[in-house]
LUMRO-679677 format. One line per 10 residues: number of its first residue (from 0); their letters; for each residue x, y, z of N, C-alpha, C. Coordinates in nm, 2 decimals. Atoms other than C-alpha are relative to their C-alpha. Example, Ala and Ser with C-alpha at 12.3 -4.5 7.8 and 13.67 -1.06 7.14 Angstrom:
BEGIN
0 = as = 0.09:-0.12:0.00:1.23:-0.45:0.78:0.09:0.12:0.00; -0.09:-0.11:0.00:1.37:-0.11:0.71:-0.08:0.11:0.08
! end
This chain:
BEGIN
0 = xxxxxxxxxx = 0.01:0.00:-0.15:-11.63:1.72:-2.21:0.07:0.12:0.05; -0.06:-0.14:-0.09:-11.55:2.05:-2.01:0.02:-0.04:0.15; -0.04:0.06:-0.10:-11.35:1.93:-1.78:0.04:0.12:0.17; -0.01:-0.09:-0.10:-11.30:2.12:-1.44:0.11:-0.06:0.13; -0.16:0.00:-0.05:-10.94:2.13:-1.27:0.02:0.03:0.14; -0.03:0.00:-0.16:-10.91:2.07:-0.90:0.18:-0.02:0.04; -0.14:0.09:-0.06:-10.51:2.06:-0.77:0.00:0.05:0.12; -0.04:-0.02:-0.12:-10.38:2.02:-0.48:0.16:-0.01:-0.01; -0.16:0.05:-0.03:-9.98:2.05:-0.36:-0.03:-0.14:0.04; 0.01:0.13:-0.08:-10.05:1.72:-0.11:-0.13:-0.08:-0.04
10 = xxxxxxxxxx = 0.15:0.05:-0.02:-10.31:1.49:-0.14:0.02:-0.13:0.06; -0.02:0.14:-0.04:-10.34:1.14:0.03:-0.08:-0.08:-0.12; 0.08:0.04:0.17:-10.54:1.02:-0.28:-0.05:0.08:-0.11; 0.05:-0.05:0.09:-10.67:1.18:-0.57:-0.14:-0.08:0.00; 0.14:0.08:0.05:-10.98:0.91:-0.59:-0.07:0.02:0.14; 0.06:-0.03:-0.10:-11.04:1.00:-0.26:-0.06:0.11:0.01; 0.08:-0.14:0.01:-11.09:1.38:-0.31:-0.10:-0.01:-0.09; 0.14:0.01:0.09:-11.29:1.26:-0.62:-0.13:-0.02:0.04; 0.15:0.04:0.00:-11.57:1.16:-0.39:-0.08:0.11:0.03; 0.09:-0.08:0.00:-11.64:1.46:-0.34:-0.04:0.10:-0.08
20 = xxxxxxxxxx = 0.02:-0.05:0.12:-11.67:1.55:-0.67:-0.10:-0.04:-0.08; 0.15:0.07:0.07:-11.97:1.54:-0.94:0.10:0.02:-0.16; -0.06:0.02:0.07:-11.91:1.45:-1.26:0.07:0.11:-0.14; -0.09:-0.13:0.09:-11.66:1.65:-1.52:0.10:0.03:0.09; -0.15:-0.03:0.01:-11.41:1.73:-1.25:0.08:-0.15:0.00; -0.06:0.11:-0.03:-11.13:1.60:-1.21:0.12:0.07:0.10; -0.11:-0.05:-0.16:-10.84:1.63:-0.89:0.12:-0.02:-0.05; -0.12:0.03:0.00:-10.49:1.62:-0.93:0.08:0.08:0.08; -0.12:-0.04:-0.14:-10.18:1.64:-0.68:0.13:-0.01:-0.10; -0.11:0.00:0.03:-9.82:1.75:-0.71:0.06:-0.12:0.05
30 = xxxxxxxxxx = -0.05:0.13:-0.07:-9.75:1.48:-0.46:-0.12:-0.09:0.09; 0.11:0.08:-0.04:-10.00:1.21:-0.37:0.06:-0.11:0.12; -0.07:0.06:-0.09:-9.91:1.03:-0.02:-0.06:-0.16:0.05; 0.04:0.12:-0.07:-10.11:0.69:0.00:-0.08:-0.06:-0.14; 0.04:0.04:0.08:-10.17:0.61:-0.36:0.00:-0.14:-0.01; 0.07:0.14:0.00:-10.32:0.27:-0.44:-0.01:-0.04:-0.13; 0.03:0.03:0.12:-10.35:0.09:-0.73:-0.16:-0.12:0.02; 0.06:0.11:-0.05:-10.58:-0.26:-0.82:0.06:-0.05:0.09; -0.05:0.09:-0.10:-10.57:-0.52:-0.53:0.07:0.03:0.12; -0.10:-0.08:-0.15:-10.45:-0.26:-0.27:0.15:0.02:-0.05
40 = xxxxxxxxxx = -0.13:-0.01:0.05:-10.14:-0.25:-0.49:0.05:0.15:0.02; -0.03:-0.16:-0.06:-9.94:0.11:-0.36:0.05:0.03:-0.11; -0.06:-0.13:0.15:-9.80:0.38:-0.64:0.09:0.06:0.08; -0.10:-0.10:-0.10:-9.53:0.54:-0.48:0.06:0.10:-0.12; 0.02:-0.15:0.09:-9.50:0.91:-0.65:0.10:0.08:0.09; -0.07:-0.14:-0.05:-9.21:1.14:-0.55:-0.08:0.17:-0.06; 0.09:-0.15:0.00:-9.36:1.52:-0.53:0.06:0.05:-0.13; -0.03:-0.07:0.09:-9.34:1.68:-0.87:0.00:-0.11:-0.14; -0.06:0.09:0.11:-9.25:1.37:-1.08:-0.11:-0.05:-0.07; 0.08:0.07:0.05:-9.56:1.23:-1.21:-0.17:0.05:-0.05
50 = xxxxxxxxxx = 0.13:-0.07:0.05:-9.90:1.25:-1.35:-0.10:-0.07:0.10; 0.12:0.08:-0.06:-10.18:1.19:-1.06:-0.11:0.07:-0.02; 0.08:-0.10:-0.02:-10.53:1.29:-1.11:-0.12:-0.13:-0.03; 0.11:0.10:-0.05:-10.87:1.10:-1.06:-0.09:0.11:-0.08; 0.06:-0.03:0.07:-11.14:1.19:-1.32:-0.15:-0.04:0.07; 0.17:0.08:-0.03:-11.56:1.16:-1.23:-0.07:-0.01:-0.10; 0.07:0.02:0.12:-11.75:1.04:-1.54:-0.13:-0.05:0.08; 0.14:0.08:-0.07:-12.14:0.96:-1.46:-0.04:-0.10:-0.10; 0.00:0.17:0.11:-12.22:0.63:-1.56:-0.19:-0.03:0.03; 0.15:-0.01:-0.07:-12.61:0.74:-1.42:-0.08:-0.12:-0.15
60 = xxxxxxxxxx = 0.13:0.04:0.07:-12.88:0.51:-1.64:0.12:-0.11:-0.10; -0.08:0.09:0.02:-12.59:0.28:-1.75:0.02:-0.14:0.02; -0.05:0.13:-0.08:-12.53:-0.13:-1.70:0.11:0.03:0.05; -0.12:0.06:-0.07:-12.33:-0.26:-1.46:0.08:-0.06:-0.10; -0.10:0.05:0.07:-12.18:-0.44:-1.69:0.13:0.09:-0.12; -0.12:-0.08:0.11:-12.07:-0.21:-1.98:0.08:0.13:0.11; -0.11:-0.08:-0.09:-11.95:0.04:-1.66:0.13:-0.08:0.02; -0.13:0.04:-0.07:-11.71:-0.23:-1.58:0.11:0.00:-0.12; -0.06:0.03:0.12:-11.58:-0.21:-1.93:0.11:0.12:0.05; -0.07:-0.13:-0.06:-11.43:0.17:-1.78:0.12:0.00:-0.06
70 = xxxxxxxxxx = -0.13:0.00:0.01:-11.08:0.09:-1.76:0.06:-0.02:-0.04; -0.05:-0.01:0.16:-11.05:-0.05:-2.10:0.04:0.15:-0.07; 0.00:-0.08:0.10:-11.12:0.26:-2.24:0.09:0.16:0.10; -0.01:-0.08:-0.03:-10.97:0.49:-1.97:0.21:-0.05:-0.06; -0.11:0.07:0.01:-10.64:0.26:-2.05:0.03:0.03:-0.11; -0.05:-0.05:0.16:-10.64:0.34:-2.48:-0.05:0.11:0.03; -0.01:-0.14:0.02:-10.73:0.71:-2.35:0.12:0.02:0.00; -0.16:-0.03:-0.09:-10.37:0.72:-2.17:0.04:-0.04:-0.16; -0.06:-0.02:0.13:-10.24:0.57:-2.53:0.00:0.07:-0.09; 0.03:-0.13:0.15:-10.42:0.78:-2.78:0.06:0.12:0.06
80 = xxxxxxxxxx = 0.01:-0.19:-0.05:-10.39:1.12:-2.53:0.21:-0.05:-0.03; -0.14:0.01:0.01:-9.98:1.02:-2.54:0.02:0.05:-0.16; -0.01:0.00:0.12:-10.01:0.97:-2.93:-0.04:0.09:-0.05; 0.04:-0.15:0.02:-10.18:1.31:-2.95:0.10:0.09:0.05; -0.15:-0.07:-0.03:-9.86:1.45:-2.79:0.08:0.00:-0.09; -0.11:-0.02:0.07:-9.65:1.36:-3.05:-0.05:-0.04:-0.17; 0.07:-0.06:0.10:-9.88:1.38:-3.35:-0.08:-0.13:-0.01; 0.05:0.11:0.00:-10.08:1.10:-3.55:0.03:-0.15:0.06; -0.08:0.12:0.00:-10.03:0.76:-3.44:0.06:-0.03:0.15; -0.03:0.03:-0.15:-9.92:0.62:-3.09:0.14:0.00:0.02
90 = xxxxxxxxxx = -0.19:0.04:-0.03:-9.53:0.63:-2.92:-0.01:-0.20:-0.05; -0.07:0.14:0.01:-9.34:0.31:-3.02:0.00:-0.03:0.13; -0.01:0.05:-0.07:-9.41:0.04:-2.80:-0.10:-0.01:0.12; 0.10:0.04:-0.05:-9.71:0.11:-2.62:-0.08:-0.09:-0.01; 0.10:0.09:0.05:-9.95:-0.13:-2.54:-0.08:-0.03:0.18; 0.15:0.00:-0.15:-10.27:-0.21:-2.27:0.03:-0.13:0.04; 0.02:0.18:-0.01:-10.25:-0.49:-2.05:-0.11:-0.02:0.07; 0.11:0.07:-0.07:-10.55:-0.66:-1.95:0.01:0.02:0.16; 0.12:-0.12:-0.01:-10.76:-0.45:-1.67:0.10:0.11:-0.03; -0.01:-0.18:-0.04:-10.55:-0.14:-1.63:0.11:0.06:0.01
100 = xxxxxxxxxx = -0.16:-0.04:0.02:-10.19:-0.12:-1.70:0.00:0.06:-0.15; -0.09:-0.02:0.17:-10.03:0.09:-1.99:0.16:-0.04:0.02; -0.10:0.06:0.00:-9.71:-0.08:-2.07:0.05:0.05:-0.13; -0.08:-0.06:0.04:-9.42:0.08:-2.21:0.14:-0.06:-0.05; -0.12:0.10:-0.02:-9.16:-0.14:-2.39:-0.02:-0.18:0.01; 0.04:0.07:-0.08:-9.31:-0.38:-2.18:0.02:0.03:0.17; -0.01:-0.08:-0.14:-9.27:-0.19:-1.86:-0.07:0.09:0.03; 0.15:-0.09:0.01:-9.54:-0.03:-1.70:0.04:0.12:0.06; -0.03:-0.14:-0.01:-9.56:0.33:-1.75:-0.14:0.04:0.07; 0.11:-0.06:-0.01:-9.94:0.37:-1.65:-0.09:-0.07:0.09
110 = xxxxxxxxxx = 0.12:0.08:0.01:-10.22:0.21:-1.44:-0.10:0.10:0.03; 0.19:-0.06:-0.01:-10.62:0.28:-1.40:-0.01:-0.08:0.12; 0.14:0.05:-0.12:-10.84:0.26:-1.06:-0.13:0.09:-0.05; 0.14:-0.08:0.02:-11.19:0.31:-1.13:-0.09:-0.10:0.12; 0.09:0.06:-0.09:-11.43:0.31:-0.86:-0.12:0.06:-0.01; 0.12:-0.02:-0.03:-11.80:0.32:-0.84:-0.07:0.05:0.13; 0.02:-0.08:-0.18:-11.94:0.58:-0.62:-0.18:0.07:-0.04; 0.15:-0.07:0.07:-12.37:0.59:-0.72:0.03:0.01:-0.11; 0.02:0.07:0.16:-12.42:0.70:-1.06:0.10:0.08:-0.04; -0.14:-0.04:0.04:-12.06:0.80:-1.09:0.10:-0.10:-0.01
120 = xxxxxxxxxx = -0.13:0.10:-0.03:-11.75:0.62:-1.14:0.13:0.09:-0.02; -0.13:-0.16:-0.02:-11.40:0.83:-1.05:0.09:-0.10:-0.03; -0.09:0.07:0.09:-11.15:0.71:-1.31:0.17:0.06:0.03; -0.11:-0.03:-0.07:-10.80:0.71:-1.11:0.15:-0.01:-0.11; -0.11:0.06:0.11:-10.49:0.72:-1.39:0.11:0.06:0.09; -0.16:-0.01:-0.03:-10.11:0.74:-1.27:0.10:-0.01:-0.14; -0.11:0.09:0.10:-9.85:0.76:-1.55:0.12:0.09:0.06; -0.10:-0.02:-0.11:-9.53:0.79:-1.43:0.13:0.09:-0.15; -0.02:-0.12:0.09:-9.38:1.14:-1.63:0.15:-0.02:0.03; -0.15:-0.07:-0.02:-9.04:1.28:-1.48:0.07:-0.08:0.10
130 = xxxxxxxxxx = -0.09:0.09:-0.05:-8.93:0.96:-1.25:0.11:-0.09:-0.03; -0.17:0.07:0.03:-8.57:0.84:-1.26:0.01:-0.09:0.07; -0.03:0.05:-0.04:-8.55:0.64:-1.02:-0.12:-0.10:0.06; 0.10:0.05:-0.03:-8.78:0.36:-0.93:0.06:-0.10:0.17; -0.05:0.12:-0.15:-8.76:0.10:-0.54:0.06:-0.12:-0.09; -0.06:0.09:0.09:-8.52:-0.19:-0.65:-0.11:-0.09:-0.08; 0.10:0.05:0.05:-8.82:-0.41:-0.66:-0.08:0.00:-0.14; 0.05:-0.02:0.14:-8.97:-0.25:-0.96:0.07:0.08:-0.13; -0.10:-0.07:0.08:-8.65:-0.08:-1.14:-0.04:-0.07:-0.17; 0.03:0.07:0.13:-8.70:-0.35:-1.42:-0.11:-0.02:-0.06
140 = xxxxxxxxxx = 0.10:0.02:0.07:-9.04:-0.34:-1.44:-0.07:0.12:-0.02; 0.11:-0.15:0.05:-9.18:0.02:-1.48:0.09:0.13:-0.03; -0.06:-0.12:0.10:-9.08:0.32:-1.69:-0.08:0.08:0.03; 0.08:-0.11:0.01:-9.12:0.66:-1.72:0.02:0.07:-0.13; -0.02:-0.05:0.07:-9.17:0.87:-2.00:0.16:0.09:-0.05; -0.15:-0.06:0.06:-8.82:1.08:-1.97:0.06:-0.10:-0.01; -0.14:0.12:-0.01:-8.63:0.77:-1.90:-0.01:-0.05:-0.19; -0.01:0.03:0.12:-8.79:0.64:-2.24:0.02:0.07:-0.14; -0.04:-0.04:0.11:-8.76:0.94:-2.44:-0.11:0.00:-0.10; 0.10:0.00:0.09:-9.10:0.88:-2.60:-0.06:0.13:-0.05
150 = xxxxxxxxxx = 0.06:-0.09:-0.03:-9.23:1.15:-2.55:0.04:0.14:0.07; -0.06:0.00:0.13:-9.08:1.40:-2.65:0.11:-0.03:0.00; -0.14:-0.06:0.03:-8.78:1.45:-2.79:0.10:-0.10:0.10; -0.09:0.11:-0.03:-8.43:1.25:-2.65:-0.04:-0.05:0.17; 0.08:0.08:-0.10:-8.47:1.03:-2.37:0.09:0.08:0.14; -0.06:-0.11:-0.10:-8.37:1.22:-2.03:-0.01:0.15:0.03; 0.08:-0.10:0.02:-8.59:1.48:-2.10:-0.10:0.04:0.06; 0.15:-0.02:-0.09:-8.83:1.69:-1.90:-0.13:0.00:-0.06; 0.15:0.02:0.11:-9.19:1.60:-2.00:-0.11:0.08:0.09; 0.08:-0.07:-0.06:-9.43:1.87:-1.91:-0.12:-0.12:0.09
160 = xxxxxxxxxx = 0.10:0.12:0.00:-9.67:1.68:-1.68:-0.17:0.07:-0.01; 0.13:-0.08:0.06:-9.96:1.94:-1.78:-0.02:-0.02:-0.15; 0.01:0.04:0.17:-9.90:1.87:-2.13:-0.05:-0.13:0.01; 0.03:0.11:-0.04:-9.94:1.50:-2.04:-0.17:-0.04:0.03; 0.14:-0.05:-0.08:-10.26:1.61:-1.83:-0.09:0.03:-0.11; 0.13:0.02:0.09:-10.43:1.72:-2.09:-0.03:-0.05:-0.12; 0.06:0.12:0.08:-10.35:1.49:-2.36:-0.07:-0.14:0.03; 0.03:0.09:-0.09:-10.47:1.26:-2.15:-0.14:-0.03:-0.01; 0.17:-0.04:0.05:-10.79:1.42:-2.10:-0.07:0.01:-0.09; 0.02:0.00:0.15:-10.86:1.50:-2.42:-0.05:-0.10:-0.07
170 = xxxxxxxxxx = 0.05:0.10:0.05:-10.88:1.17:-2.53:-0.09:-0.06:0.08; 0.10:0.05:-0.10:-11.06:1.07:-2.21:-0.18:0.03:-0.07; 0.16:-0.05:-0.02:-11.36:1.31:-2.29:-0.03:-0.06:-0.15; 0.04:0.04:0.13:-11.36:1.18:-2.66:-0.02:-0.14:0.01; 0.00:0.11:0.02:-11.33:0.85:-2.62:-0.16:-0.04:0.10; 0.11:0.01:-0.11:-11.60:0.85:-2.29:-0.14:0.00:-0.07; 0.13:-0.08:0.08:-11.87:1.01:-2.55:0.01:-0.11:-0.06; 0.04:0.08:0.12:-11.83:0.71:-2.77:-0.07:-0.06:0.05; 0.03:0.14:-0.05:-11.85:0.46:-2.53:-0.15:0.01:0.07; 0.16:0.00:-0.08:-12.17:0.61:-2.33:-0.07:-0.10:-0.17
180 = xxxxxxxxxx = 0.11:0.02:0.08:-12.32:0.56:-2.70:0.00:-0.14:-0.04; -0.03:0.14:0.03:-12.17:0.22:-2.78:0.05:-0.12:0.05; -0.08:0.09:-0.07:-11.98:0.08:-2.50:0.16:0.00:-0.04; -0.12:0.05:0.00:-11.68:-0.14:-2.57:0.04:0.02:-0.12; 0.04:-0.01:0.08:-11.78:-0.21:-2.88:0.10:0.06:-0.12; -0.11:-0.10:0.11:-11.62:0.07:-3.10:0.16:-0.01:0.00; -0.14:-0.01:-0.02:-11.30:0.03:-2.93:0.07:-0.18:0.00; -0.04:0.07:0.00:-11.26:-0.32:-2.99:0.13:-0.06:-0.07; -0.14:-0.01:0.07:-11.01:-0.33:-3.30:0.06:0.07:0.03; -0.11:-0.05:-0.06:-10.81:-0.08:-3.14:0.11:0.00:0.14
190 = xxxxxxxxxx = -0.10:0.01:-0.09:-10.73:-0.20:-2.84:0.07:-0.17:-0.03; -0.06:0.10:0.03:-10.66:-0.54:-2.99:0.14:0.07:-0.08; -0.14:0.02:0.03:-10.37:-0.42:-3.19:0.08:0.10:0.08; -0.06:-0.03:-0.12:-10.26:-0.25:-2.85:0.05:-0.10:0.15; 0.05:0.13:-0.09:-10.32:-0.60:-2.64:0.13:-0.06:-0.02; -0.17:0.01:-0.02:-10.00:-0.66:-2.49:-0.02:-0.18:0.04; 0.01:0.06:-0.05:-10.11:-0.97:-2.38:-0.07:-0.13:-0.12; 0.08:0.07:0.05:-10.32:-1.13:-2.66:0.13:-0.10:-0.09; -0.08:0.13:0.05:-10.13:-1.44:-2.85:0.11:-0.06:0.09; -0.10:0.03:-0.10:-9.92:-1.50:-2.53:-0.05:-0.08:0.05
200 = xxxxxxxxxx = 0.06:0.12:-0.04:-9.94:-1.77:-2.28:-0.02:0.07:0.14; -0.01:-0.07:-0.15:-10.05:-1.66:-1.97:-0.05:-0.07:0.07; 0.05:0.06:-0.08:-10.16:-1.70:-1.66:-0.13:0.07:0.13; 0.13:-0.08:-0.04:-10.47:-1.54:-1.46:-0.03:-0.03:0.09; 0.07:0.00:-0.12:-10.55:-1.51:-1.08:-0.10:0.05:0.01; 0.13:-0.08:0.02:-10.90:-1.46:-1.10:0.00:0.06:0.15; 0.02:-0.03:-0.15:-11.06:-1.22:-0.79:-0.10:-0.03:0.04; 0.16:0.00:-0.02:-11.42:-1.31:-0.82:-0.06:-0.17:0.01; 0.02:0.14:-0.06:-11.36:-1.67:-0.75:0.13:-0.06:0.07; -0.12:0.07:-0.06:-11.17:-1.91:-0.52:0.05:-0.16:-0.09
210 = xxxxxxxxxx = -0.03:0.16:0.08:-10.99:-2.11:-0.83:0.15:-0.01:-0.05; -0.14:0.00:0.09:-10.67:-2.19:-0.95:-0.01:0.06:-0.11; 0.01:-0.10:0.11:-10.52:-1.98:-1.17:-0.03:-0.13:-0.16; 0.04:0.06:0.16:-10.64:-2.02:-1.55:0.12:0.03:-0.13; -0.15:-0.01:0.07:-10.32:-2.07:-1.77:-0.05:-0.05:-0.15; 0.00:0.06:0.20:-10.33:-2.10:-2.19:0.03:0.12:-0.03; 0.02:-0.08:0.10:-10.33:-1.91:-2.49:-0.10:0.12:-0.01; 0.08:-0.12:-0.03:-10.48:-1.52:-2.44:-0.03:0.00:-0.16; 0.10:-0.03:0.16:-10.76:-1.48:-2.76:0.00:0.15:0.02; 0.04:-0.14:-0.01:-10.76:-1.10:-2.63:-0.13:0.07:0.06
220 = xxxxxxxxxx = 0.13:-0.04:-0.06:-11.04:-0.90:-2.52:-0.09:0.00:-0.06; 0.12:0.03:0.04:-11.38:-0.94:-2.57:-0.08:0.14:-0.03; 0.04:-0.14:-0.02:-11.64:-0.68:-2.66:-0.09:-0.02:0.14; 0.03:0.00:-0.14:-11.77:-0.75:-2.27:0.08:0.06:0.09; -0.10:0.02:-0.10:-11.44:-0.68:-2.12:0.08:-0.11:0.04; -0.09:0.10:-0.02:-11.31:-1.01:-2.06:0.08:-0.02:-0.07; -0.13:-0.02:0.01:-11.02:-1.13:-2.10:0.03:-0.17:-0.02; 0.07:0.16:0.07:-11.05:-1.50:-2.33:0.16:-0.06:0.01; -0.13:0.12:-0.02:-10.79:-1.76:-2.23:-0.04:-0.11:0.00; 0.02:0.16:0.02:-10.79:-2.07:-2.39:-0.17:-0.04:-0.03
230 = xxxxxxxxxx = 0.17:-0.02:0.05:-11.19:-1.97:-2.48:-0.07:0.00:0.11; 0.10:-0.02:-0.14:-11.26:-1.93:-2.11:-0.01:0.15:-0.06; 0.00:-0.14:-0.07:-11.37:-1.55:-2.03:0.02:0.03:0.14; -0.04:-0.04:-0.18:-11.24:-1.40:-1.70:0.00:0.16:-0.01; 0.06:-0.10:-0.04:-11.42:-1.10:-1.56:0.08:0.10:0.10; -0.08:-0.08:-0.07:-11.20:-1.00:-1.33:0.11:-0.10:0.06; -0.13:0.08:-0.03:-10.79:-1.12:-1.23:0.10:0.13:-0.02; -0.11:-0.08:0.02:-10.46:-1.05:-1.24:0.08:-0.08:-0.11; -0.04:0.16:0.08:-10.29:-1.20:-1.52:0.19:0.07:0.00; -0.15:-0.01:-0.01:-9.88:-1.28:-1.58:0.01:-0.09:-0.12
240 = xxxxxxx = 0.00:0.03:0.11:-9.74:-1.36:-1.87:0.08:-0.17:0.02; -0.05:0.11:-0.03:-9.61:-1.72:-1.88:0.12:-0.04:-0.06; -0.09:0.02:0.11:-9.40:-1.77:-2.18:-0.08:0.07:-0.14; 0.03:-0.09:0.14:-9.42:-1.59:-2.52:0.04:-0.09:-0.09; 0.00:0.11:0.20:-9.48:-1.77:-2.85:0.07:0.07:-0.07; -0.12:-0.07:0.08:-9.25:-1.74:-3.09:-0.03:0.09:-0.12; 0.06:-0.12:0.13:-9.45:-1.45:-3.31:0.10:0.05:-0.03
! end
């Protein structure tokens, strides 16, 4: 993939400038002012600190269905492109959580928006690089790469976020080429032993129906994209972990 490098200083979204993009580029901001995650969920990005940048892949002559698989695979790009930073093999402690978090530790270092725009889809990633300080609310629950030190070298360290950028990409455009040809498919044993979520108990607010949440034992992901609890499949939710078995 020959990827084509749009920045801006400001942006009020990055997936917003992507719409006016064709596929291959991609946008990125120093400071992003109205970032959004899933479910209208906000990103709050101090200027300079972070990795934002919104990708356009054409998904032209493609199912709907294996498109929605997307954010699987934009989600073990963010893992592998990390794990390409610091040689074979992934940082300790990554792992995907079911749609679109990378989780760090268990603290989320990463999420994916992918939206469908015609026969494009603009693949929105955030991972959160050179932030020290997070709003009290999510202090305990999300990481950044210097805080953790993964990447590189001791923890409290500046982590280029251009280096970041294009290991990132990198694996994007390799991993994208698989999936046009096979989908999910290929990447199924690898995001299972990445599947932060699979042998746990959880709990699952679906968005695509009005039902009580679906609570049991996560079987992991499917090669569809769902997301098998208790041998249901669920297409689209939010899920929370409930209690952890004693693996």
């Amino acid at each position: 993939m020959n990827w084509r490098i749009h920045e801006k200083d400001v942006s009020v979204s990055t997936n917003l400038d992507a719409r006016d993009g064709v596929a291959g580029d991609v946008f990125t901001a120093v400071s992003q002012t109205g970032g959004r995650g899933r479910l209208d969920h906000r990103w709050l990005s101090p200027p300079g600190a972070n990795l934002t940048m919104s990708a356009v892949l054409s998904v032209d002559g493609i199912p709907a269905d294996r498109a929605a698989t997307l954010p699987l695979v934009a989600g073990l790009a963010v893992v592998e492109g990390l794990g390409d930073m610091v040689g074979p093999g992934r940082p300790e402690g990554l792992s995907l959580k079911w749609p679109n978090d990378v989780l760090l530790d268990g603290k989320k270092l990463a999420g994916i928006l992918c939206e469908r725009l015609g026969d494009n889809v603009i693949v929105g990633i955030g991972v959160n690089v050179n932030q020290r300080k997070f709003p009290k609310e999510l202090e305990n629950r999300a990481v950044s790469l210097c805080l953790s030190g993964s990447v590189p070298g001791k923890a409290g360290g500046t982590v280029p976020i251009e280096r970041v950028r294009d290991a990132v990409l990198g694996a994007l455009g390799r991993l994208y080429g698989e999936w046009v040809d096979g989908g999910l498919s290929p990447f199924v044993d690898r995001i299972s032993e990445i599947d932060f979520l699979k042998g746990r108990v959880v709990s699952v607010v679906q968005t695509d129906e009005d039902d009580v949440p679906v609570t049991g034992v996560c079987d992991g992901i499917a090669e569809d994209g769902t997301l098998v609890v208790g041998g249901r499949h669920i297409w689209a939710g939010e899920a929370h972990v409930a209690s952890v078995d004693n693996m």
